[in-house]
N, C-alpha and C positions, 0 to 999 in steps of 0.2 A: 379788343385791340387786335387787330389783324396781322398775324405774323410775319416777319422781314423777307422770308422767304416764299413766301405765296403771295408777293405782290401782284397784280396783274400787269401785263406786259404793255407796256409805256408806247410802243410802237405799233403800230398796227401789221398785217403780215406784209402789204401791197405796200407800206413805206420802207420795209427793210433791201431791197435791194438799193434802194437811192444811198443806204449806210455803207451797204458793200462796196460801191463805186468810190465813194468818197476814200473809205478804208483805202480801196486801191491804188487812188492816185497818190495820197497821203506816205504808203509805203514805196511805189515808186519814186515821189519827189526825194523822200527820205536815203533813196539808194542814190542819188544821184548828188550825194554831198559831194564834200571836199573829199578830195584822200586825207588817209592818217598812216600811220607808220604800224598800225593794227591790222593789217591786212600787209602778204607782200607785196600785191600789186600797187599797193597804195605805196609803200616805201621805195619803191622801185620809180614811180610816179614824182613821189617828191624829192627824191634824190635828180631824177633828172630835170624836176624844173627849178632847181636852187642851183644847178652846176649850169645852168644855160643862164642864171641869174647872175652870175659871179661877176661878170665884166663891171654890170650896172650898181648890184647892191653890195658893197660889201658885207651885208651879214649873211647872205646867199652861202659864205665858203663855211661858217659856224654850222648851217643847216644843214648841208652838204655833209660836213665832218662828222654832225652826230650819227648820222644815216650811216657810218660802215660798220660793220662789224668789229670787237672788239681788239683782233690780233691785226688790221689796219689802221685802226686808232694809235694802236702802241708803236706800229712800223712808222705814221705818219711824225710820232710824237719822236720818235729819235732822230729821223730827219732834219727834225726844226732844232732839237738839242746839237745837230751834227754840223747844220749851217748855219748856228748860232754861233757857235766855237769858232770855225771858218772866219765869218763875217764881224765877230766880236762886238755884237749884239743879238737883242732875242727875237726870235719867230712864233710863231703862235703853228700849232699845227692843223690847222684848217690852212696856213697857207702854204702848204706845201702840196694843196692841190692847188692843179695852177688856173689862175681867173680865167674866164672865158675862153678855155682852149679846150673843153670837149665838145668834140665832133661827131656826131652818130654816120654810122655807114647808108646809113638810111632814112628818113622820114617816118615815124612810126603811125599807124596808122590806130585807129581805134581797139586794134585788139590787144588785151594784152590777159595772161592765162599763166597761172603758175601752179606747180605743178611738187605739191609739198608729199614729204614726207618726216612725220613725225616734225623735230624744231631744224628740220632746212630743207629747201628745196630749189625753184628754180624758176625764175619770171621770163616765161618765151614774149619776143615781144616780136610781133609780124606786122611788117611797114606794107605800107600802102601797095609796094610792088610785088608782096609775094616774100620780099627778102625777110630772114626770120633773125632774131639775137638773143640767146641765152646770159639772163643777169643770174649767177648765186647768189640766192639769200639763206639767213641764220636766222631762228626766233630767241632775243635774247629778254632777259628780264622788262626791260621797255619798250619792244616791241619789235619788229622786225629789222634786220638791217642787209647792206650792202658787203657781201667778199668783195674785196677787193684784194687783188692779189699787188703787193708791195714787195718789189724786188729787193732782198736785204743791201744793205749802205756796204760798198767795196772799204776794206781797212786803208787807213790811207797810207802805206807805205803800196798796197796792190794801184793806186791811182798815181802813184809817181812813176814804176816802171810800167805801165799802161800808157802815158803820155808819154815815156818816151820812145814808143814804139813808131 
């Protein structure tokens, strides 16, 4: 019985480039998925096509939400507890980003390039014209997310004598 290891080789030498090729294309297709939130540029990616989503899908702002970072989750989430109060009903905190109102300075174009160190870094995104935008991102337990910086909520006696200025 012929050993598992000293099979003779199944391919000939002048058929193994036609492998290689295939390999090739197989792993190029392969990089050319969807984004995932496992990569930043990918988070960065789906964070801006769920917030260009918002107007049409409402579940656009849930996908949107999950993509920030955890200390704009908790800013968003007091938000909606703060105009829930206000308004004397409840908010979900995905919507207190607001539906189809982000607007890039730019067109972005195919490149996009981040620039990590250790769990954060920073997704340059260079539009079409040269103009460049720096996104922060954090690597958290699920995968990479969105800074968002969330201006903390004024105390509302600071928003009465503000209005009456």
């Amino acid at each position: 019985m012929p050993c598992i290891c000293h099979r003779p080789d199944p391919l000939p030498r002048q058929g193994r480039g036609g492998l290689k090729a295939i390999a090739l294309v197989a792993l190029l297709v392969g990089c050319s998925s969807d984004p995932t939130d496992q990569t930043p540029e990918g988070a960065v990616e789906l964070f801006l096509t769920a917030m260009r989503e918002t107007a049409a899908d409402p579940s656009a702002q849930a996908r949107a939400y999950r993509l920030l970072a955890r200390p704009a989750r908790r800013a968003l989430y007091a938000r909606a507890r703060r105009a829930g109060e206000l308004a004397g009903r409840d908010f979900a905190p995905e919507a207190m980003l607001v539906a189809g109102r982000l607007r890039l300075r730019f067109r972005p174009g195919v490149r996009m390039r981040a620039e990590v160190n250790g769990t954060s870094g920073v997704v340059v995104l260079t539009g079409q014209d040269g103009r460049v935008a720096r996104v922060p991102v954090v690597r958290e337990e699920a995968g990479w997310r969105i800074v968002l910086d969330v201006p903390p909520i004024p105390a509302p006696a600071d928003r009465r004598r503000d209005a009456g200025r």
